[in-house]
VOGU-3710 file (C-alpha; in Angstrom, 3 decimals, decimal comma):
1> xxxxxxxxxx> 112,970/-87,398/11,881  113,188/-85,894/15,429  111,726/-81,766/14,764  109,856/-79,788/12,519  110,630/-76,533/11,512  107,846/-74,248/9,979  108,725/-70,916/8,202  105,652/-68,031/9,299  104,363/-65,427/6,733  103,785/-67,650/3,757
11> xxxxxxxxxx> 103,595/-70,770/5,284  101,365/-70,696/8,639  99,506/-67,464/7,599  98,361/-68,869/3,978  99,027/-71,224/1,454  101,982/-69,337/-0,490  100,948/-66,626/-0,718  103,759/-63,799/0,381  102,236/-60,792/2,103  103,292/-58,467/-0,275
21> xxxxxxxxxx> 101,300/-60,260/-2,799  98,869/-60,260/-0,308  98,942/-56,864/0,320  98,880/-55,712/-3,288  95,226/-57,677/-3,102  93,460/-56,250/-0,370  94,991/-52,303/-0,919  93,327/-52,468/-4,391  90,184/-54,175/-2,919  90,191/-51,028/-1,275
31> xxxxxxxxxx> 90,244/-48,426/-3,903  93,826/-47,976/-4,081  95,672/-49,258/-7,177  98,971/-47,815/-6,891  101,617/-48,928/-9,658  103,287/-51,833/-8,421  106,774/-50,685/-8,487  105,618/-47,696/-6,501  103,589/-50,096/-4,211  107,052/-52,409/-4,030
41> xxxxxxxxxx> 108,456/-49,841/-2,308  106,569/-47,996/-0,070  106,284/-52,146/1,198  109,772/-53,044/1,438  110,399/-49,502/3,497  107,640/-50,262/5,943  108,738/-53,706/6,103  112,619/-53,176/6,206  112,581/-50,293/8,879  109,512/-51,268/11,115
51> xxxxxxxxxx> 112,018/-52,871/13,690  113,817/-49,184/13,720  110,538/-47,095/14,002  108,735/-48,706/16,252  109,045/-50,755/19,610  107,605/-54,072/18,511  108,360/-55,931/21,367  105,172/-57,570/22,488  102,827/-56,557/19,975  99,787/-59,059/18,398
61> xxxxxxxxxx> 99,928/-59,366/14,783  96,968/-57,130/14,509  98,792/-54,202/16,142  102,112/-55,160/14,099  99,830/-55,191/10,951  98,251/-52,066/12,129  101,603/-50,412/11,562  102,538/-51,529/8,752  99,797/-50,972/6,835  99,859/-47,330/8,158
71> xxxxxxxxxx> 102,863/-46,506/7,347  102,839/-48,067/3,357  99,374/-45,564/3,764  101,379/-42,718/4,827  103,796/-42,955/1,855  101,382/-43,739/-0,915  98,468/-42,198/-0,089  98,196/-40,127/3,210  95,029/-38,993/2,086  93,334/-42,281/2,783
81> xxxxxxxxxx> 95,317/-43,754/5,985  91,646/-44,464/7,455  91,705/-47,455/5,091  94,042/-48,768/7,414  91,771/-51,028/9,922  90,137/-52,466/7,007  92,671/-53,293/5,485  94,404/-55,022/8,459  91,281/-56,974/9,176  91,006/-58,104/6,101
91> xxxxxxxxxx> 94,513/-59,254/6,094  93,674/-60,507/9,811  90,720/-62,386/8,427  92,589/-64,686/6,277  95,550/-64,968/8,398  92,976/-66,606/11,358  90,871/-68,618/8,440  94,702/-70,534/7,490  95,152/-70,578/11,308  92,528/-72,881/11,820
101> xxxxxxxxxx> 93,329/-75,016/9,296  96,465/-75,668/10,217  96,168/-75,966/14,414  94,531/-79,105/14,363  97,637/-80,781/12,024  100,031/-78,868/13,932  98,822/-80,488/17,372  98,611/-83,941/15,612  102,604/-83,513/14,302  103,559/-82,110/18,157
111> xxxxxxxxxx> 102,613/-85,053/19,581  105,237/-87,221/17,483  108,106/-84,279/17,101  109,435/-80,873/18,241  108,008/-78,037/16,443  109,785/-74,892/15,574  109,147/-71,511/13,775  111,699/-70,180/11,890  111,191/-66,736/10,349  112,619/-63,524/9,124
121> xxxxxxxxxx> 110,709/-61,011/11,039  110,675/-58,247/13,201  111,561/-59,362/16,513  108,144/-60,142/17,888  107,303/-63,465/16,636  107,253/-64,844/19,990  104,173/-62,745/20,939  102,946/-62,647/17,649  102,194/-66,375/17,919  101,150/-66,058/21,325
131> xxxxxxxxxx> 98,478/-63,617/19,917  96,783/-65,808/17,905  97,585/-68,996/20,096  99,793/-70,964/18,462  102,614/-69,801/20,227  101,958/-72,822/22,855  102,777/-75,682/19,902  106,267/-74,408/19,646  109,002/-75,794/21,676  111,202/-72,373/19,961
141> xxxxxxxxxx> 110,612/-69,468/17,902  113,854/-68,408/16,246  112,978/-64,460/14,930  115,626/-63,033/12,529  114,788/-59,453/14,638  116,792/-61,220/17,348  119,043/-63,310/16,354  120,584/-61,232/14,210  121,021/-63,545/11,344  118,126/-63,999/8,049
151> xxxxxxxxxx> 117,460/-66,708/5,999  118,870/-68,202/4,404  122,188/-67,483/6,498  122,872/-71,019/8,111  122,902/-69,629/11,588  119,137/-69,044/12,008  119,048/-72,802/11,223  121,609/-73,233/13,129  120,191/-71,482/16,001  116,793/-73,291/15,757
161> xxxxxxxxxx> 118,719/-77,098/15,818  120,566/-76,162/18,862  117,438/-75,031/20,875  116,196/-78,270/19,746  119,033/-80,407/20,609  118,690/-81,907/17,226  120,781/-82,149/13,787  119,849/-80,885/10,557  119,519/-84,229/8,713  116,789/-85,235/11,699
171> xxxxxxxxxx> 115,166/-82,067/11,166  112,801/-80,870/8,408  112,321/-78,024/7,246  108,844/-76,310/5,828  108,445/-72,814/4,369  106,982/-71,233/0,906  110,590/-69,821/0,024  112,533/-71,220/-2,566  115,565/-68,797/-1,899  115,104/-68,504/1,768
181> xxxxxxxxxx> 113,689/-71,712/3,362  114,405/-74,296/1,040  117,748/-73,119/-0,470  118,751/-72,686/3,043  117,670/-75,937/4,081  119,448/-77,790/1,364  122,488/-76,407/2,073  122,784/-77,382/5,516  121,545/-80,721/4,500  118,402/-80,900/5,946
191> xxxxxxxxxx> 115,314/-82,334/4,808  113,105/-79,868/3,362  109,024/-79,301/2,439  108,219/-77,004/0,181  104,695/-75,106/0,116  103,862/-74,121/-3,374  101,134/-74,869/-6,182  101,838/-78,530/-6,851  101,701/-77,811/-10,685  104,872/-75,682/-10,194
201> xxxxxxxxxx> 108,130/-77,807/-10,889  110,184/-79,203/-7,837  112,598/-76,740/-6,505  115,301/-80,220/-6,324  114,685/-83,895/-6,715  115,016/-84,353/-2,855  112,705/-81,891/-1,721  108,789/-83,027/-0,507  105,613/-81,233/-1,516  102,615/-79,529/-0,243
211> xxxxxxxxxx> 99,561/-77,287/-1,350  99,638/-76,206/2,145  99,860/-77,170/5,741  97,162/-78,372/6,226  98,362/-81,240/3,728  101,664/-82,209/5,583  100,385/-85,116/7,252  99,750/-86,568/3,627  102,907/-85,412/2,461  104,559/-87,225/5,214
221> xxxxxxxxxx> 102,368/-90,314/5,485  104,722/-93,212/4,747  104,796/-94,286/1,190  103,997/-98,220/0,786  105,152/-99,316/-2,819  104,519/-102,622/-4,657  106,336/-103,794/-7,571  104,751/-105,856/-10,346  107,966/-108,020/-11,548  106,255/-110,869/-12,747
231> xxxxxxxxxx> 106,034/-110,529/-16,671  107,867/-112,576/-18,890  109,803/-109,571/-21,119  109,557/-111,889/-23,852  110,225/-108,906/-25,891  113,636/-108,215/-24,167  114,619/-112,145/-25,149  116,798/-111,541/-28,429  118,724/-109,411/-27,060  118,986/-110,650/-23,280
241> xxxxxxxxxx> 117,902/-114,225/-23,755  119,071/-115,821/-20,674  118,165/-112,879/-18,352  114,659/-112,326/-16,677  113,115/-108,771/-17,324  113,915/-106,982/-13,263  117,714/-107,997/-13,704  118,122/-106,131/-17,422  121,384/-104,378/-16,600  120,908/-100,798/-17,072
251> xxxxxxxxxx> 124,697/-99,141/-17,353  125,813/-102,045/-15,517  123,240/-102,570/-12,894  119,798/-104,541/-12,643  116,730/-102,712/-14,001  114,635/-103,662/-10,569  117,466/-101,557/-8,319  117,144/-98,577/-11,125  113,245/-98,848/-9,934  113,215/-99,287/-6,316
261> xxxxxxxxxx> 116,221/-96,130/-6,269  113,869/-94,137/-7,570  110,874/-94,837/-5,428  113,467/-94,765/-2,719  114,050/-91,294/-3,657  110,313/-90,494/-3,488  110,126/-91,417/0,244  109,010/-95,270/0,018  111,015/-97,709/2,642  108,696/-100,865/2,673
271> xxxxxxxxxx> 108,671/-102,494/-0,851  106,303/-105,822/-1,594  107,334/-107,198/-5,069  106,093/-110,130/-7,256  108,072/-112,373/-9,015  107,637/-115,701/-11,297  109,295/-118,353/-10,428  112,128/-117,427/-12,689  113,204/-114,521/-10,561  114,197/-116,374/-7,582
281> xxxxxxxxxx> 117,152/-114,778/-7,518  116,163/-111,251/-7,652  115,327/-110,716/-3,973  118,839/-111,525/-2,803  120,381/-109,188/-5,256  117,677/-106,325/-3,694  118,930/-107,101/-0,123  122,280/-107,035/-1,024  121,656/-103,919/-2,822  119,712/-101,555/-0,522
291> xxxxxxxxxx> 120,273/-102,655/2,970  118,324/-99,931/4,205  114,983/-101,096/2,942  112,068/-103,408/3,739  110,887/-106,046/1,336  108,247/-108,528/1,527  108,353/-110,618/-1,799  106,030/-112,611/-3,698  106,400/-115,313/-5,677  103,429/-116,399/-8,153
301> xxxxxxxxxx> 103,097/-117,646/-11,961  100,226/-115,741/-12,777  97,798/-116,065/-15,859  97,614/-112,151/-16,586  98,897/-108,891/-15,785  95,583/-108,079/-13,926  95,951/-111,375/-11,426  99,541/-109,599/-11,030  98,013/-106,166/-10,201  95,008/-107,713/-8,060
311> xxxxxxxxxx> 97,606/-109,760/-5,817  100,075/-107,239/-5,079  97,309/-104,413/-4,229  95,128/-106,643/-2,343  98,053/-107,630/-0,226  98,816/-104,046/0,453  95,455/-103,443/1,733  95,856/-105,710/3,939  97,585/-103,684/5,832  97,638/-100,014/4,339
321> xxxxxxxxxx> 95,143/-96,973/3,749  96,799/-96,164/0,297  100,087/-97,199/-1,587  101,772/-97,138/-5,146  101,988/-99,817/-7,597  104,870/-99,770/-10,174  105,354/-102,304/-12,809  109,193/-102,960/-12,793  109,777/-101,899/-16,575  108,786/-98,232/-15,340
331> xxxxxxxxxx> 111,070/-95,516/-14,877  110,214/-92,506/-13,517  112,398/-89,524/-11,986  111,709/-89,412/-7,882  110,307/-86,131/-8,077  107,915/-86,971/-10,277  106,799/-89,776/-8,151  106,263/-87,433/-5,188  104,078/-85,205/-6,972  102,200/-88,092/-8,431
341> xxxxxxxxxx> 101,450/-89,889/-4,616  101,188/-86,042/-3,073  98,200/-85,210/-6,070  96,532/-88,239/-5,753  95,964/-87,837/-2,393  94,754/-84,678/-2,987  92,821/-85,716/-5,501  90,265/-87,606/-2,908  89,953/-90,201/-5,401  90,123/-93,832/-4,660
351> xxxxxxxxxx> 92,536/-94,603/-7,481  94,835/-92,367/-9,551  96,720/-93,518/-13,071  100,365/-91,759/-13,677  99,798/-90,113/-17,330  102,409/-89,127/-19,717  102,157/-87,403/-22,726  105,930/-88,765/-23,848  104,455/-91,946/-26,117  107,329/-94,072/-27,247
361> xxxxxxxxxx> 105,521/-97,351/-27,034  104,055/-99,985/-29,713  100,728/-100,245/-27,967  100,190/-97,694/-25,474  97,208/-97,149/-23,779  95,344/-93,961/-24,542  94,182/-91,678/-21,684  91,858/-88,923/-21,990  92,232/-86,540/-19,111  90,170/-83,850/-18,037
371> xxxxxxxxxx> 90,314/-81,544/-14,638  91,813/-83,902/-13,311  89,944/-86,977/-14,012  90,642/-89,881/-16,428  87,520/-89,342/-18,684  88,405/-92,155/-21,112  90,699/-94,843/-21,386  92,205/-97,724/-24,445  89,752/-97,618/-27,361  87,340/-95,144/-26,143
381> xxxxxxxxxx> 89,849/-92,538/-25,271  89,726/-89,811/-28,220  92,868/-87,103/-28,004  95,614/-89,663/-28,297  97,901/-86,857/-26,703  98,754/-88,949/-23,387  99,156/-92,785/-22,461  99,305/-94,471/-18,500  103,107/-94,791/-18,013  102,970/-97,904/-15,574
391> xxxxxxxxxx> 102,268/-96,448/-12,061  99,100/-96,316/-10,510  97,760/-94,881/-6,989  95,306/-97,356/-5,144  93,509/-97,141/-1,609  91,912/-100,243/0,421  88,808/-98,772/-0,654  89,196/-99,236/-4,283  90,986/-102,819/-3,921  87,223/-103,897/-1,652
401> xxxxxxxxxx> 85,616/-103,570/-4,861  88,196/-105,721/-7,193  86,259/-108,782/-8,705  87,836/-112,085/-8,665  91,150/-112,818/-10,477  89,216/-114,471/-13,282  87,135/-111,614/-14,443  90,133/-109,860/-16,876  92,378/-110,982/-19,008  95,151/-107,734/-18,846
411> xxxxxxxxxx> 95,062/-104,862/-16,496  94,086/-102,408/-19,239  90,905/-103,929/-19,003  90,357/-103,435/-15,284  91,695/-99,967/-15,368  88,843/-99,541/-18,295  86,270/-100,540/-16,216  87,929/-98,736/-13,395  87,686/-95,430/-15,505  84,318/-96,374/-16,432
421> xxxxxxxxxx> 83,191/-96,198/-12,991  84,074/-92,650/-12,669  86,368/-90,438/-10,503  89,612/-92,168/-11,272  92,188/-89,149/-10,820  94,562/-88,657/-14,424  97,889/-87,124/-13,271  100,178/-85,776/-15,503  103,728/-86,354/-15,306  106,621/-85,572/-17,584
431> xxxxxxxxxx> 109,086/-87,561/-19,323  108,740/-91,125/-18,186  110,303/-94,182/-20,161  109,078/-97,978/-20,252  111,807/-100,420/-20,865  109,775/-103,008/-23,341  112,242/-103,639/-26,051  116,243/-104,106/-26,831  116,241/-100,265/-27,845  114,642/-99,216/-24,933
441> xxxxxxxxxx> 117,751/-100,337/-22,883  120,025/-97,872/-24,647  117,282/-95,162/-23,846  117,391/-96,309/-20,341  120,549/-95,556/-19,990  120,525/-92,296/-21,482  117,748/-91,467/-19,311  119,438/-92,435/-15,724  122,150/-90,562/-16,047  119,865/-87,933/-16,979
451> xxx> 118,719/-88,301/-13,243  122,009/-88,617/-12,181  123,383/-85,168/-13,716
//
């Protein structure tokens, strides 16, 4: 990725949060509840024909606010256009407060890429930025007021990569939009961010996530994965009894590729996997299979599921901050596993457990979840409504405090005493399938080319 592209009002100026919903806020803070409709479009008048009423050109955002607020004033209530500067510095007040959350990030990501601001707006932008200094982290400002062209019309994109000297699939795209900046994005082919409540579902499987900003760094922090292959399937063996579990063909191709594919699609290039000694041959079929990607594999005959876990995370830490852990037998769709990394690290927590509340297993292992937080888990969890689904979120700091290989005989009953502990983040995720039996396969395959379609 070469450049950065950042939509404005929505995106830089708050988390979301469009300035007509804004707007509707702060004029009833004010004492003036108009109907909404009416509000609408006394708005979308001042906002459409501010270009045509007023000479913009280099005006702050406080004096572009300043007009129009006053003229939305004007046509609902004329009566009370002294609201208008306390209004605007209200508006200005949060505007500034997102500003500084975001300028410290923003000079971080400059110093690895070319930033750029692309926004429908009046044709002022330039000095709009400039106003509030941000203007100066922007190699170009591409304003819709003077190009001529609105998103999600390719050529303000287009306009944008060619002042960067860049190409759209080098270039990603950030904005609060679905229609405008994202749907516009995608159809140029571009990478694209989208800043929205994370509990909202994913406007496409390819698309990353943010709460804000402020968060981008996280949401673009390369995602480390290891894969816990090392299980014997023993319950796959009548009906696959000369096949190790991660090779399990799944319409035709090995159940390990169906796994990594879908991390892939979640953003992770740098894989470390553990196998037995019986899946020697795995790792060449992986190669073969994804070029593209970095492994590092393991090989160990381990005495439990927790000596697995505790190798494969304690080798990560070795060398990363954070990572993901999948068992190999878990399938989960790639926008699901972005949410799930982009939470967790949200969360602040030191560890996060994927939670499902799809239970199609013989012996799950009961979650109770609560704000957030896995409150109880196995036999002392009460609900019974949701179950880990075999992916877990770890950081160095949590793997410092793993006892010795000895001390558990399963996983389940580290991730008890993990839970235990406290502050172990419970993330919910949809529909999520564990391939443990022979009828699990044909479910499987049902399920991938779900993802496919």
């Amino acid at each position: 990725m070469d450049a950065i592209l950042f939509d404005f009002g929505g995106t830089l100026d708050s988390d979301a949060l469009p300035w007509i919903d804004r707007f509707d806020r702060l004029y009833a803070q004010a004492g003036l509840a108009p109907d909404r409709t009416r509000f609408d479009r006394a708005f979308y008048d001042s906002d459409d024909n501010l270009p045509a009423r007023f000479r913009l050109q280099g005006l702050s955002l406080q004096e572009t606010l300043t007009l129009q607020v006053r003229c939305v004033l004007n046509s609902l209530a004329p009566q009370r256009v002294e609201q208008t500067g306390p209004i605007v510095q209200a508006f200005l007040a949060e505007s500034r407060a997102s500003f500084r959350r975001v300028r410290p990030v923003l000079e971080r990501l400059s110093r690895r890429y070319r930033l750029g601001v692309v926004s429908n707006f009046y044709g002022n932008l330039d000095s709009v930025l400039a106003s509030e200094g941000l203007r100066d982290l922007f190699a170009v400002v591409i304003d819709s007021g003077v190009v001529g062209a609105t998103k999600p019309d390719p050529a303000i994109f287009q306009a944008a990569l060619q002042a960067l000297g860049t190409s759209p699939k080098n270039t990603l795209m950030v904005g609060d939009s679905l229609a405008r900046d994202m749907r516009g994005a995608e159809a140029l082919g571009m990478p694209h961010l989208w800043i929205a409540d994370l509990s909202k579902p994913a406007c496409c499987h390819q698309a990353l996530r943010a709460a804000s900003v402020a968060d981008l760094e996280k949401a673009l922090a390369p995602l480390r994965v290891g894969i816990i292959a090392a299980g014997e399937g023993s319950r796959l063996q009548s009906s696959h009894p000369e096949t190790i579990k991660p090779l399990i063909p799944i319409h035709g191709r090995p159940l390990c590729h169906w796994i990594v594919d879908s991390l892939r699609g979640a953003g992770a290039t740098d894989f470390t996997i553990l196998f037995n000694a019986k899946g020697r041959q795995a790792p060449d079929s992986l190669r073969t299979a994804f070029p593209d990607l970095r492994f590092s594999f393991l090989e160990r005959d381990t005495a439990s599921s927790w000596e697995s876990f505790r190798l494969v995370a304690s080798t990560l830490a070795q060398t990363e901050g954070d990572f993901l852990i999948s068992t190999v037998d878990a399938l989960v769709p790639p926008s699901a596993i972005r949410r799930f990394v982009q939470e967790a690290r949200r969360s602040g927590a030191s560890a996060a457990l994927a939670i499902t509340s799809f239970i199609d297993d013989e012996k799950p292992l009961w979650a109770d979840v609560s704000h957030g937080r896995v409150t109880a888990l196995g036999a002392q969890a009460r609900q019974k409504t949701h179950a880990t689904c075999g992916l877990y979120y770890m950081t160095a700091e949590a793997v410092q405090t793993f006892p010795s290989a000895e001390k558990y005989g399963s996983l389940r009953e580290y991730l008890s005493s993990l839970v235990c502990a406290g502050q172990t983040a419970g993330i919910v995720l949809a529909k999520t399938l564990d391939v443990d039996r022979p009828e699990d396969v044909r479910q499987a395959e049902a399920f991938v080319t779900a993802l496919r379609s």
